[in-house]
KOLROMAR-6445 format. One record per residue: x, y, z of N, C-alpha, C in turn; residue number from 0. Coordinates in steps of 0.02 Angstrom, whole numbers, plus 50000, padded with zeros to 5 digits. Example, Ala and Ser with C-alpha at 12.3 -4.5 7.8 and 13.67 -1.06 7.14 Angstrom:
50660/49716/50390/50615/49775/50390/50660/49835/50390/0 $
50642/49888/50354/50684/49947/50357/50645/50002/50394/1 $
END
This chain:
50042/49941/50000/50000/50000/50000/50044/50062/50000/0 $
50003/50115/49947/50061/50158/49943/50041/50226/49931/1 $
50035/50298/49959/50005/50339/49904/50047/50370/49854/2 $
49998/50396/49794/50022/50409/49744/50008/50478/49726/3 $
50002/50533/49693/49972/50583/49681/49932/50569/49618/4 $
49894/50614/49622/49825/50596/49569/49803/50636/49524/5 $
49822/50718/49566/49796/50772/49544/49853/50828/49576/6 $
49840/50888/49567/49846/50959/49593/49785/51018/49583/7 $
49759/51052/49623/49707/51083/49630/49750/51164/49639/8 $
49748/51199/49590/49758/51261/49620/49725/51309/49667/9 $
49745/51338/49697/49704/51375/49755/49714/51469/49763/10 $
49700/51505/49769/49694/51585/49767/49768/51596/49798/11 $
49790/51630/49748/49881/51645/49778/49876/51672/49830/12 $
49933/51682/49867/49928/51731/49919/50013/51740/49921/13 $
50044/51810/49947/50137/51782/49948/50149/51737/50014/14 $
50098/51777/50057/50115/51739/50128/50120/51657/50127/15 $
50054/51627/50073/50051/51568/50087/50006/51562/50134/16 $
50035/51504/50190/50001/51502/50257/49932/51460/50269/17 $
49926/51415/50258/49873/51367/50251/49859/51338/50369/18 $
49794/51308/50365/49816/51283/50425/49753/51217/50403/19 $
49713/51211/50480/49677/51159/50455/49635/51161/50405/20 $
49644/51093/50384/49556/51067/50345/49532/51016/50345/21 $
49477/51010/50329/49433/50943/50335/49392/50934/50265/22 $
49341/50885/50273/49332/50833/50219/49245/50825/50219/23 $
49207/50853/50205/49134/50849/50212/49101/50784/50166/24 $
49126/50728/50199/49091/50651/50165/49044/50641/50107/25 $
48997/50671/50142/48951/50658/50109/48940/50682/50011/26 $
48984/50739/50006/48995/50790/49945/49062/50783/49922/27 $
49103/50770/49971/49180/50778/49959/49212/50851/49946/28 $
49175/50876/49968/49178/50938/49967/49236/50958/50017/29 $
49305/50984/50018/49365/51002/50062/49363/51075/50077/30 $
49352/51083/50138/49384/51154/50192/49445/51161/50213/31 $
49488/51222/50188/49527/51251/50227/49534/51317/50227/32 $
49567/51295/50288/49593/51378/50333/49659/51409/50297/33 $
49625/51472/50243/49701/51515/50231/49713/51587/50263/34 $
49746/51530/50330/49770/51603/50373/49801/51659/50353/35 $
49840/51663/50307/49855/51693/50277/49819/51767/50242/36 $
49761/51723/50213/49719/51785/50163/49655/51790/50212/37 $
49658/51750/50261/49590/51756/50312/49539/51744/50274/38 $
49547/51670/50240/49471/51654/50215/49481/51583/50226/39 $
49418/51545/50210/49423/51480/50203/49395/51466/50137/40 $
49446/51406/50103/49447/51390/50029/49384/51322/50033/41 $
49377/51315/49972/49307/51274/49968/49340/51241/49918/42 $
49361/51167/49907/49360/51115/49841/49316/51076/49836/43 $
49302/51038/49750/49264/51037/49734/49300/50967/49721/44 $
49328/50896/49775/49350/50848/49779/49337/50812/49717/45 $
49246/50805/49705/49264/50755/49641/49282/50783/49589/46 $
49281/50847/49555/49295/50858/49518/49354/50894/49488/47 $
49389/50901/49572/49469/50918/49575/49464/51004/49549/48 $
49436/51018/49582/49426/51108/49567/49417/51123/49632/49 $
49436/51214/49629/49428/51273/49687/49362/51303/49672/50 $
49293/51287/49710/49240/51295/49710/49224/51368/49739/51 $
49245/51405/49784/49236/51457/49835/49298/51484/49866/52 $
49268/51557/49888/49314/51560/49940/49255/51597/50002/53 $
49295/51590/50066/49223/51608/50115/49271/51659/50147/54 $
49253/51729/50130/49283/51771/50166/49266/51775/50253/55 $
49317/51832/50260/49268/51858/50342/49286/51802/50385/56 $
49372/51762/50379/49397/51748/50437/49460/51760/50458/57 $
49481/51805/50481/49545/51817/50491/49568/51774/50545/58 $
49636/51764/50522/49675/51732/50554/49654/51650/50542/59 $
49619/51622/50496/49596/51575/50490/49649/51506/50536/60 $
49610/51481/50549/49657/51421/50604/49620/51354/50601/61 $
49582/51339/50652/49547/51273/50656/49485/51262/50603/62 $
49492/51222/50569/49442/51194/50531/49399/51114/50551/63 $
49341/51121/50557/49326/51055/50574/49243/51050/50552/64 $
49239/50988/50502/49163/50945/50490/49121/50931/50526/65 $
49080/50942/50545/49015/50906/50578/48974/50867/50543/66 $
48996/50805/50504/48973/50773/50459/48896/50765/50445/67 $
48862/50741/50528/48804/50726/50502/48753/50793/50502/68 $
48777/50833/50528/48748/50891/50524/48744/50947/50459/69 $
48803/50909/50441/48802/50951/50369/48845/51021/50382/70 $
48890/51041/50449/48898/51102/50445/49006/51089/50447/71 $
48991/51169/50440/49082/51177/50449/49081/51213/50480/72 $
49120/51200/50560/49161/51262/50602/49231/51296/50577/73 $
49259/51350/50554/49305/51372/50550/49325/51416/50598/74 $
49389/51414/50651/49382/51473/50688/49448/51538/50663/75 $
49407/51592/50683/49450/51647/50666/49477/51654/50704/76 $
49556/51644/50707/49581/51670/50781/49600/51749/50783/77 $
49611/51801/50740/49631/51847/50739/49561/51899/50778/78 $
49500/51873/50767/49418/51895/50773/49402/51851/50837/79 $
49413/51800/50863/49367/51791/50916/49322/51767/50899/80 $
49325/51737/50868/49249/51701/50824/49260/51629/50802/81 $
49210/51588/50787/49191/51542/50746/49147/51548/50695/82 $
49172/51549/50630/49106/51543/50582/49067/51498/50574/83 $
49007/51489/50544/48957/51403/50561/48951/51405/50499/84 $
48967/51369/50445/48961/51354/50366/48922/51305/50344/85 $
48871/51320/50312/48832/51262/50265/48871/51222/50232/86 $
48859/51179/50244/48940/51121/50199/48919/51110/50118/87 $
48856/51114/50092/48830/51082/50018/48834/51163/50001/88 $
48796/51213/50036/48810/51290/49983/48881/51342/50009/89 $
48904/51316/50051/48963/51364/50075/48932/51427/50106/90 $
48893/51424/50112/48849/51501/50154/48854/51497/50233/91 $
48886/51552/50262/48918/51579/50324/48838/51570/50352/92 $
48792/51537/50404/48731/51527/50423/48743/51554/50498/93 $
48814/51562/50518/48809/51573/50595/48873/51611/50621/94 $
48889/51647/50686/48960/51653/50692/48944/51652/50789/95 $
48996/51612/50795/48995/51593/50877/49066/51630/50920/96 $
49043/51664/50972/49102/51681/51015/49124/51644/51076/97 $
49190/51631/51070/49203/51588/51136/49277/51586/51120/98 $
49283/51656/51178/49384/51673/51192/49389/51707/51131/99 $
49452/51750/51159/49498/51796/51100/49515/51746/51059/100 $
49540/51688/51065/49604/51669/50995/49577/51597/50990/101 $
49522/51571/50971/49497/51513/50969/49535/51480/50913/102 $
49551/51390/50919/49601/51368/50878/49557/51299/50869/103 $
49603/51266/50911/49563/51200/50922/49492/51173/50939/104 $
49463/51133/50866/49403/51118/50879/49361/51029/50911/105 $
49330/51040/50919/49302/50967/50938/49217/50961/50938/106 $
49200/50910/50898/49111/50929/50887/49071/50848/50949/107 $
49033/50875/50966/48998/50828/51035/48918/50828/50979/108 $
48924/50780/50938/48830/50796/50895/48792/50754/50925/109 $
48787/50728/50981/48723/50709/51014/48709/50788/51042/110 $
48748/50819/51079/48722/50876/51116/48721/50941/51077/111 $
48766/50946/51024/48757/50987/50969/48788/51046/51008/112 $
48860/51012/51062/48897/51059/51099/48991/51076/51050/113 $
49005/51127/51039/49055/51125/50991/49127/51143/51056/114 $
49167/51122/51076/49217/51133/51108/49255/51180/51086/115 $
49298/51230/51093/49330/51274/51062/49375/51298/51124/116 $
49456/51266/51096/49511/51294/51158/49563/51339/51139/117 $
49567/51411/51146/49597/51453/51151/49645/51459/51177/118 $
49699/51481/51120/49785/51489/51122/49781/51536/51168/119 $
49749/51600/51187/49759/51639/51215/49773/51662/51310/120 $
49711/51606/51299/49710/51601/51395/49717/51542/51404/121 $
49717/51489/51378/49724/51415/51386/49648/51397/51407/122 $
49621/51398/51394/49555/51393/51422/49499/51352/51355/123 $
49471/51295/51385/49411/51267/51341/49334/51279/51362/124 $
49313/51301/51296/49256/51325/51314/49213/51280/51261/125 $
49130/51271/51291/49103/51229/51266/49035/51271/51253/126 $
49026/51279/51182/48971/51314/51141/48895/51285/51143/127 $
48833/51295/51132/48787/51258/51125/48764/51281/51062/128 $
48781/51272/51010/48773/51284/50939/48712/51319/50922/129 $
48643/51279/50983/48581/51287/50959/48568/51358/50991/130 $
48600/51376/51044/48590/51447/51060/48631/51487/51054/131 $
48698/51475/51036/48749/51508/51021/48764/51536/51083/132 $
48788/51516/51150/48814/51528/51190/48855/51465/51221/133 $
48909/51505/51265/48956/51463/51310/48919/51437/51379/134 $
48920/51387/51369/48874/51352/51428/48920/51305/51484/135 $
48998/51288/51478/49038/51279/51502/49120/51313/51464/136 $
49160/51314/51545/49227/51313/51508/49251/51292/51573/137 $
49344/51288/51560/49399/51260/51607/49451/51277/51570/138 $
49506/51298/51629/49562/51305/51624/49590/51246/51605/139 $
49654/51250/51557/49665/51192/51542/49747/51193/51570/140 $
49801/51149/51570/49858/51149/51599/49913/51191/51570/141 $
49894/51203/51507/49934/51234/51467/49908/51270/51374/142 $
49948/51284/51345/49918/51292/51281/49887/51241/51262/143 $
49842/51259/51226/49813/51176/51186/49833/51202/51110/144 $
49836/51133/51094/49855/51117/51015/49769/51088/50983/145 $
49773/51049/50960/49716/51007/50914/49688/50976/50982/146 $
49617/50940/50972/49575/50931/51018/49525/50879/50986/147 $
49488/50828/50998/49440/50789/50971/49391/50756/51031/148 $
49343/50751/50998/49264/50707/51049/49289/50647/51055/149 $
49302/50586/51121/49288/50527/51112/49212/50511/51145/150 $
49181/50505/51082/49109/50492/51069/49094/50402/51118/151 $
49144/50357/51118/49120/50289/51150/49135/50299/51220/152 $
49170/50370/51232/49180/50375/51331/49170/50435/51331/153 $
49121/50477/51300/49087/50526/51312/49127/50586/51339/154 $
49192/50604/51322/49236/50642/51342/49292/50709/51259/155 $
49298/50746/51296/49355/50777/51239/49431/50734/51276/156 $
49478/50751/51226/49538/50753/51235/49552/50816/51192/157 $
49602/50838/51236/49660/50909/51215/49728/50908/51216/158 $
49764/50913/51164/49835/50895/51155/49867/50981/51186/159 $
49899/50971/51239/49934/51038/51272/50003/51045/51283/160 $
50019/51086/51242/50092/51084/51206/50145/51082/51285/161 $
50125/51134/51324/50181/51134/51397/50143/51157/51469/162 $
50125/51091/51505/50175/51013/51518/50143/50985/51437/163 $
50165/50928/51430/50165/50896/51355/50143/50853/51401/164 $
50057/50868/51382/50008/50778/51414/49942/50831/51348/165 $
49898/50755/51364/49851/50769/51353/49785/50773/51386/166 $
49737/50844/51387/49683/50838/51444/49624/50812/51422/167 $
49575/50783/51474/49528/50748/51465/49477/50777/51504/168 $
49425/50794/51460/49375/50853/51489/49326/50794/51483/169 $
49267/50776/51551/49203/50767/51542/49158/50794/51475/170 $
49128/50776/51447/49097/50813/51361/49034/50849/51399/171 $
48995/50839/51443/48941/50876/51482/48935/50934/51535/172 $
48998/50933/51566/49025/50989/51596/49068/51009/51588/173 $
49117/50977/51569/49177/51016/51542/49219/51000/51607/174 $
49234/50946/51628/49240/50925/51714/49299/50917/51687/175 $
49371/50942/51725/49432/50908/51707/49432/50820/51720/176 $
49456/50777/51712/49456/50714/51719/49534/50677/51741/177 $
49584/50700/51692/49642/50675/51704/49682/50720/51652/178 $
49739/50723/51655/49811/50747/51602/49861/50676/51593/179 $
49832/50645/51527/49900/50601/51529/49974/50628/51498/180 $
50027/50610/51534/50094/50646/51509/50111/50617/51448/181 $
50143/50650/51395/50181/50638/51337/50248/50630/51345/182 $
50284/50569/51316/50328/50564/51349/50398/50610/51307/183 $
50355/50640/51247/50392/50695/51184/50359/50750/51225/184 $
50410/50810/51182/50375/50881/51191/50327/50889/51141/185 $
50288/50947/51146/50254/50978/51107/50201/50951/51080/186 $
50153/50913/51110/50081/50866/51082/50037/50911/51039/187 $
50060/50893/50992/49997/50929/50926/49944/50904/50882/188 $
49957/50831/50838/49917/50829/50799/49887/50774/50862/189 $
49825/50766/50834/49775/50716/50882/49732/50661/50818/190 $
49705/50590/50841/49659/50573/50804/49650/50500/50844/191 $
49593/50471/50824/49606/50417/50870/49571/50347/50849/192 $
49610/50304/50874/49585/50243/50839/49547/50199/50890/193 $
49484/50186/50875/49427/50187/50918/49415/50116/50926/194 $
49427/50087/50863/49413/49998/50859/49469/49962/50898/195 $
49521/50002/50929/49579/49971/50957/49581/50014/51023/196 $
49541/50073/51040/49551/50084/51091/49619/50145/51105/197 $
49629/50178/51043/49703/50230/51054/49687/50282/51035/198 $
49714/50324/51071/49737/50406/51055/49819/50394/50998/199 $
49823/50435/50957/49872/50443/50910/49906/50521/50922/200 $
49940/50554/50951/49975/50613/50955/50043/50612/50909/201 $
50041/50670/50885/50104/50656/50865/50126/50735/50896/202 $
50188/50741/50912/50237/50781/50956/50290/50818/50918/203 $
50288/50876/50939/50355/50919/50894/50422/50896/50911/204 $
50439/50862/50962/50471/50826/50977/50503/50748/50920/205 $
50480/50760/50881/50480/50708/50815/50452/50644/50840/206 $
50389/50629/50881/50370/50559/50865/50311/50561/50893/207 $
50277/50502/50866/50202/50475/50875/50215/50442/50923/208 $
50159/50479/50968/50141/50416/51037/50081/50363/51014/209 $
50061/50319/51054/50001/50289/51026/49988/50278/51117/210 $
49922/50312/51133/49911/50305/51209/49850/50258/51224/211 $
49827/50221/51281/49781/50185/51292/49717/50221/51310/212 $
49675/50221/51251/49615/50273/51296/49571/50263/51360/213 $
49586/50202/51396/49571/50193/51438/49616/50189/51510/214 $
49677/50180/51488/49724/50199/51551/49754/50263/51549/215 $
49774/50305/51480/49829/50357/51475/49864/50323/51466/216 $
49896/50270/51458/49975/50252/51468/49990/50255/51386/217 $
50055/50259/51370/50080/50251/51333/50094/50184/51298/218 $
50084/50153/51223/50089/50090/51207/50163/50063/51164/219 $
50138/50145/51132/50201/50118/51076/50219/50214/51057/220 $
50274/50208/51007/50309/50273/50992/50335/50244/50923/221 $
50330/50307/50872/50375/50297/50821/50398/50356/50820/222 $
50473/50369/50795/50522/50446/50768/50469/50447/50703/223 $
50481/50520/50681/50453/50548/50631/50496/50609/50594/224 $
50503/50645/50545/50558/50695/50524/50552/50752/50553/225 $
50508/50771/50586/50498/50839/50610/50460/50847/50671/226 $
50450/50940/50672/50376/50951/50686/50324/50927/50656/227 $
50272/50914/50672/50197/50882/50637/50164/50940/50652/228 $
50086/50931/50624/50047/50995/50632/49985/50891/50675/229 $
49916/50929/50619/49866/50911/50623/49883/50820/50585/230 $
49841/50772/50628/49857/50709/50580/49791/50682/50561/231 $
49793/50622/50538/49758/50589/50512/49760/50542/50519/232 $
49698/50477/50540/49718/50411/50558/49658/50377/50493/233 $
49694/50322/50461/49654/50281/50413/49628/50214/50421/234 $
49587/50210/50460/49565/50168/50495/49550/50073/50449/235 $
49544/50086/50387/49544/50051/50340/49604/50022/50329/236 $
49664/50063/50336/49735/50055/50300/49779/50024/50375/237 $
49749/50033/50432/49808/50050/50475/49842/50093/50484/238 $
49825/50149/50421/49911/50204/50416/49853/50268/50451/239 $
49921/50306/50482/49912/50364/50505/49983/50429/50466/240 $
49925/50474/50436/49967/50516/50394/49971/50594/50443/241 $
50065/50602/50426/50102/50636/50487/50121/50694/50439/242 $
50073/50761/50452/50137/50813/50379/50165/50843/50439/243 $
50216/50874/50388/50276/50908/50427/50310/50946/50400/244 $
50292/51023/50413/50320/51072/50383/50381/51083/50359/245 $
50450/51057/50409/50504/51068/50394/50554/50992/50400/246 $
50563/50958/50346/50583/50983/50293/50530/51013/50240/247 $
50462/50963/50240/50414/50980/50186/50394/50912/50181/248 $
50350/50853/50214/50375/50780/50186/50288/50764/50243/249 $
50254/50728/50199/50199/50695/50233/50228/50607/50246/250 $
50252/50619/50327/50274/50533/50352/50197/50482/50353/251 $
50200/50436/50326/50146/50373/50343/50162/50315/50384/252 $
50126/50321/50418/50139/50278/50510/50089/50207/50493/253 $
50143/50162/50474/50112/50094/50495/50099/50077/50553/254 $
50020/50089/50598/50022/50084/50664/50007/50027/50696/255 $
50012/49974/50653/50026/49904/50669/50101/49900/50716/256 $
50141/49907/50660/50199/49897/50678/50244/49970/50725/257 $
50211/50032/50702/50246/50072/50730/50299/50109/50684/258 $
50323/50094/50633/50361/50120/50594/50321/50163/50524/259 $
50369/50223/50524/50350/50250/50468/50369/50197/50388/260 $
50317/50182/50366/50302/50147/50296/50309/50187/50245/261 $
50303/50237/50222/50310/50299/50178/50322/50365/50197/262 $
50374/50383/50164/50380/50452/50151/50378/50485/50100/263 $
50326/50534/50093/50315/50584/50042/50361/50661/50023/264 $
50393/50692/50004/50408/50758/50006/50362/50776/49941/265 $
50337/50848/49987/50305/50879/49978/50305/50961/49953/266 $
50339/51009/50013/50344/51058/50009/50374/51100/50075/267 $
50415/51133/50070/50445/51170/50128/50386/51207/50154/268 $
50349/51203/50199/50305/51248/50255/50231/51192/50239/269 $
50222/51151/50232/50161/51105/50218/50138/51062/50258/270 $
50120/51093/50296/50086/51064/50373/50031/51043/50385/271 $
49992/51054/50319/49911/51072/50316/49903/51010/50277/272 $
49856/50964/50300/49824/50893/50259/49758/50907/50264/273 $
49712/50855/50264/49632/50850/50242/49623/50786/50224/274 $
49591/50743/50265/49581/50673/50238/49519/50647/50223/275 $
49504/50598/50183/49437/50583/50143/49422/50524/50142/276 $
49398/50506/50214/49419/50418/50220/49369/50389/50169/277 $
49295/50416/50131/49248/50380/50101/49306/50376/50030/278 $
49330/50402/50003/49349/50407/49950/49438/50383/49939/279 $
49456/50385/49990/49542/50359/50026/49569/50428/49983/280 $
49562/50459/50008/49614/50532/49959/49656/50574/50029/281 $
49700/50613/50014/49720/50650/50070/49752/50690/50026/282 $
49731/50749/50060/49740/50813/50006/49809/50834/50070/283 $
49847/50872/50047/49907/50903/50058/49909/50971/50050/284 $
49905/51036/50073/49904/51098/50062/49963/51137/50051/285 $
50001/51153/49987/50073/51171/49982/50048/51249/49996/286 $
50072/51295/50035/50087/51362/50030/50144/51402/49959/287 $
50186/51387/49951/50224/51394/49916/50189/51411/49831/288 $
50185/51342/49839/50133/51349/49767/50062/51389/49755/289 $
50036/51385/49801/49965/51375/49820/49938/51312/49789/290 $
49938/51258/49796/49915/51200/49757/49878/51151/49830/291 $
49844/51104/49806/49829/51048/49840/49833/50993/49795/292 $
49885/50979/49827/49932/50891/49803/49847/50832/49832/293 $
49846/50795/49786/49800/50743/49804/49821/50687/49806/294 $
49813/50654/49851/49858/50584/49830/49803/50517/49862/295 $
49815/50464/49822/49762/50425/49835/49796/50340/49860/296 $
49761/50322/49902/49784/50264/49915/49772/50193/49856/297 $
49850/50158/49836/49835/50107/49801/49871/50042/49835/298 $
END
């Protein structure tokens, strides 16, 4: 198993560049990202390998995240203090949510239709109620947070927090601290998790993937990786978990069977930004440099 590239999608120049998250709206294939840079979020048009939109009116663009069955997209502005709420089939801005100056990291709870949102600024997670558009919980968290996700089968968030380097575990209903498990790398950033086995997947600026027990915290396994990582991706089909990494420029693929990186891609110097499409096995790659999105497909 191997990926390959398939395509390139051009995307609205910018000099800065500067891409951050994005995500993958299933149902359309429709791809979101955050160009922090130009403070918008870009809209592709997956099957047909085109730049569909652009959604102005987010500066500082940062966290991007799907609410699949809902049909919506959170993007948060961190420069504004905001979250935008996006129709995922027309790209139309339907909502904008406040919670903290510098909102980054997202996490969606769709039984309660509660959106998590943890801010670089004060360290602090705050928990939205979409349907009224207010903060109905928050908590201090131990440190900065990085990326953040729902575990939907133990009813809890996890938050990857760069220093101490653990990850926090918020109750999903109150927002109750629960535990900090330690990382045994610095810098816990990308998050994703593999649910049929029971793991959290971090990967660390520290150059390596932890793989943690979601039921003890402990640590199972570790692989080195080439860099810093940003945001990851776990392929639940493949086994592989895809690691980009800005510097050198190189998306690592984590056989998480075994623990070892199985592929390496180079990519692009500053390309931190992925997007994965598990219905379709694609994983888009966001080059700044170029402005392009590298597609590459699993064979």
């Amino acid at each position: 198993m191997t990926l390959a590239l398939v395509r390139s999608i051009a995307l609205p120049h910018h000099p800065s560049g500067g891409f951050d998250h994005g995500d993958v709206h299933l149902a359309t294939g429709r791809v979101f990202v955050a160009h922090t840079a130009a403070g918008t979020v870009e809209v592709l048009d997956g099957d047909h390998g085109l730049h569909s939109a652009t959604i102005p009116g987010c500066p500082e663009a940062s966290g991007v995240l799907c609410a699949q069955h809902d049909g919506l997209v959170f993007a948060a502005a961190r420069a504004a203090g905001k979250v935008l709420v996006i129709e995922a089939v027309s790209g139309s801005v339907i909502g904008v949510l406040s919670a903290g100056s510098k909102p980054n990291g997202l996490a969606w709870d769709a039984g309660r239709k509660h959106l998590l949102v943890a801010d670089v600024h004060d360290a602090r997670a705050r928990l939205v109620d979409t349907r009224t558009a207010s903060v109905v919980a928050e908590t201090e968290l131990p440190g900065r947070p990085r990326w953040c996700v729902y575990d939907g089968r133990r009813d809890r968030f996890l938050v990857n927090v760069r220093e101490p380097a653990c990850v926090a575990v918020l109750a999903a209903g109150a927002l109750a601290p629960q535990a900090a498990w330690p990382a045994s790398a610095t810098g816990p950033h990308g998050l994703d998790l593999d649910e049929d086995h029971g793991l959290a997947y971090v990967a660390c600026d520290g150059g390596r993937v932890l793989s943690l027990d979601l039921e003890t915290g402990r640590e199972r396994a570790g692989a080195a990786i080439a860099g810093e990582p940003d945001a990851i991706w776990y392929n639940a089909a493949r086994s592989r978990l895809y690691v980009a990494i800005g510097r050198p420029g190189v998306v690592d693929v984590v056989d998480t069977r075994e623990m070892v990186v199985a592929q390496e891609i180079r990519t692009e110097a500053g390309a931190h930004t992925t997007a994965f499409d598990r219905t379709r096995q694609l994983i888009y790659v966001f080059l700044p440099q170029s402005c392009l999105a590298a597609v590459y497909a699993e064979g």
